[in-house]
N, C-alpha and C positions, 0 to 999 in steps of 0.2 A: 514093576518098573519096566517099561519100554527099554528096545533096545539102545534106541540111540541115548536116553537117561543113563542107563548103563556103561554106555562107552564113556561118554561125556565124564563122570563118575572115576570111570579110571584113568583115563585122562591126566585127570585132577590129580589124582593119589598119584599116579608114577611123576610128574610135575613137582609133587611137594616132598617123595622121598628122592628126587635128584637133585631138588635143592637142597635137602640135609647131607647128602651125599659131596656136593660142592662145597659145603661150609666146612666139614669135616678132611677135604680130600683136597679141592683143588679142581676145576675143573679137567685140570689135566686126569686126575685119580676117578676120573667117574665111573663107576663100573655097573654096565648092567646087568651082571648079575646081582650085583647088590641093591640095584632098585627093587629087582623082581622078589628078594627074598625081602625088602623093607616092607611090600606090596603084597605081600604072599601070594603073586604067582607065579607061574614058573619062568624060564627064562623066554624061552619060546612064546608064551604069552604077551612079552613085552612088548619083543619085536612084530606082533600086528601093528602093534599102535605105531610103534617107533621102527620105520625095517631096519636102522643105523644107529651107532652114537651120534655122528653126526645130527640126525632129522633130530633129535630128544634135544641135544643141546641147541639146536636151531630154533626148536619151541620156545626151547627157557627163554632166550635172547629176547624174542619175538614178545615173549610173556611180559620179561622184565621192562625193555621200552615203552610195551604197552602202558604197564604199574607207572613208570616216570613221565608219560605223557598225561597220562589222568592228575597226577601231582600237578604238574605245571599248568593247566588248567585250571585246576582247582586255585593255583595258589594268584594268577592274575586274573580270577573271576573279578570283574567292577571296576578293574585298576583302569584309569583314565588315558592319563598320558604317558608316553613311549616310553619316559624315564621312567612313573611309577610301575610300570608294565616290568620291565624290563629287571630292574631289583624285586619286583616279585617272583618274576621267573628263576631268577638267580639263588635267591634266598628257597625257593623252592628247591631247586637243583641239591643244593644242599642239605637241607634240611632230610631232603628223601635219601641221598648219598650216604650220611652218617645213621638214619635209621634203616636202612640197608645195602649195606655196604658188599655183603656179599654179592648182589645185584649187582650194584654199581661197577664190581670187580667181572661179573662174567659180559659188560657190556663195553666197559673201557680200560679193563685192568690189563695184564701181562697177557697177549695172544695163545692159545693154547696149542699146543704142539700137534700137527698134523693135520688141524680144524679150519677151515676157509669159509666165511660166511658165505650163505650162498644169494644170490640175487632178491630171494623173499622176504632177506630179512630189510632190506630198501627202504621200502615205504614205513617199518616202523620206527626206523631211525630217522626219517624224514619227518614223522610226528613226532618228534622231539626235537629237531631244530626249527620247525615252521615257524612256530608264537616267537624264537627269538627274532628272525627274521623279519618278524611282523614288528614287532617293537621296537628294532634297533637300525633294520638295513635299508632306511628311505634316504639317507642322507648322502651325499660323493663322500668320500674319504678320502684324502689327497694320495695317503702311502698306499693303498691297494687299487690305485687307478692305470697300474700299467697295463697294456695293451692284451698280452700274454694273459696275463690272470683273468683279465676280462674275457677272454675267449674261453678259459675252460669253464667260468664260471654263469655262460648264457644258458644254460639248464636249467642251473637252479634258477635263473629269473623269470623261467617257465611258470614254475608255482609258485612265485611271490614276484607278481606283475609291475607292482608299485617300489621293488626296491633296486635300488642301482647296483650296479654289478661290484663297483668300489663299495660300497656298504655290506654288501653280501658278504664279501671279503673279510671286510672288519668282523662282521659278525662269528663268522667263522673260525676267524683266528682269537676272538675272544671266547668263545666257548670253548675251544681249546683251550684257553690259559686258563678257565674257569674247572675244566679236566684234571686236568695238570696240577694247578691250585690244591683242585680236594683230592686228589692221589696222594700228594705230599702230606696233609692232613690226615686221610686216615691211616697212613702208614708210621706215623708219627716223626715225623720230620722237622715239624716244628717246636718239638718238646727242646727245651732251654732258649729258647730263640721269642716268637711268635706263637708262644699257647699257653692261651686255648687262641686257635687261630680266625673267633671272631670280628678284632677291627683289621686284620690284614686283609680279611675277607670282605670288610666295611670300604676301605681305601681302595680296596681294588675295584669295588662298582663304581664308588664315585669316578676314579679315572678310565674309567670305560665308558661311562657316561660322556664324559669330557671325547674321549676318542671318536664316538662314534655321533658325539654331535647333538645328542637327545635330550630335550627336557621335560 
């Protein structure tokens, strides 16, 4: 095995025992020494790969967007029009959220105490908002067309040229409610209420659809 098979290799292993580490702990609880004893190497060892907790849990981040961007792809492969785009992407969002949840917790759950994403992790959180953006934020949206919003929001229209700044808005604030949404779901929030929470889940695209103007 070459070296860099090798690194690559462990990589992987301190990756998959600091995800059992998170499920178990919290990302707050991550400890590496206990990756390095999951991994059987020492502790010292870790820290080539990882010099920080921080850089390990920055990985994961990076890791997990990456997993949910593949999802979201995969789930609006063929879909035609904005709206069928758009409830694909959704229904994807979901679907990957309840089949891994703890993901979903280290990328939008309770911030971890002392940990500040760092600049790198940017572009993979921007592959996972782009497809929505592509599907949803061509249209003016009347409530997100104030002036102010518009201005912080000429960035993003950098990398999605065809959408209006009031769209990008909407968009934004619906993936948020879509966050928000399945937080509440997997924490169970809607037990006695709305669950299993999927037609809450169903009436909420339709009226985003409706919001953001898309058919």
């Amino acid at each position: 095995m070459s070296r860099a098979d090798n690194r690559a290799q462990n990589v992987a292993a301190i990756l998959a025992a600091a995800r059992t580490e998170i499920v178990a702990h919290g990302g707050g609880g991550l400890s590496m020494r206990a990756v390095a004893r999951e991994v059987g190497l020492v502790s010292s060892a870790v820290y080539r790969y990882f010099p920080t907790r921080e850089a390990l849990l920055t990985a994961m981040i990076i890791e997990s967007y990456g997993h949910l961007a593949d999802a979201l792809e995969a789930g609006r492969s063929g879909r035609r029009t904005p709206a069928t785009q758009w409830l694909a992407l959704a229904r994807s969002l979901r679907t990957w959220a309840v089949d891994h949840p703890h993901e979903f917790q280290l990328i939008y759950g309770t911030p971890i105490p002392g940990y500040v994403a760092p600049p790198e992790t940017i572009p993979a959180a921007e592959a996972v908002v782009r497809p929505f953006l592509e599907a949803g934020a061509a249209n003016d949206v009347e409530a997100f067309s104030g002036r102010k919003l518009a201005a912080q929001l000429g960035i993003v229209q950098e990398i999605t040229p065809d959408a209006t700044t009031s769209g990008i808005g909407a968009v934004l604030a619906e993936i948020a409610g879509l966050v928000g949404l399945l937080t509440l779901e997997l924490a169970g929030h809607f037990v006695g209420t709305a669950d299993p929470a999927d037609h809450l889940f169903e009436a909420t695209l339709q009226r985003q659809l409706h919001t953001l103007g898309i058919s």
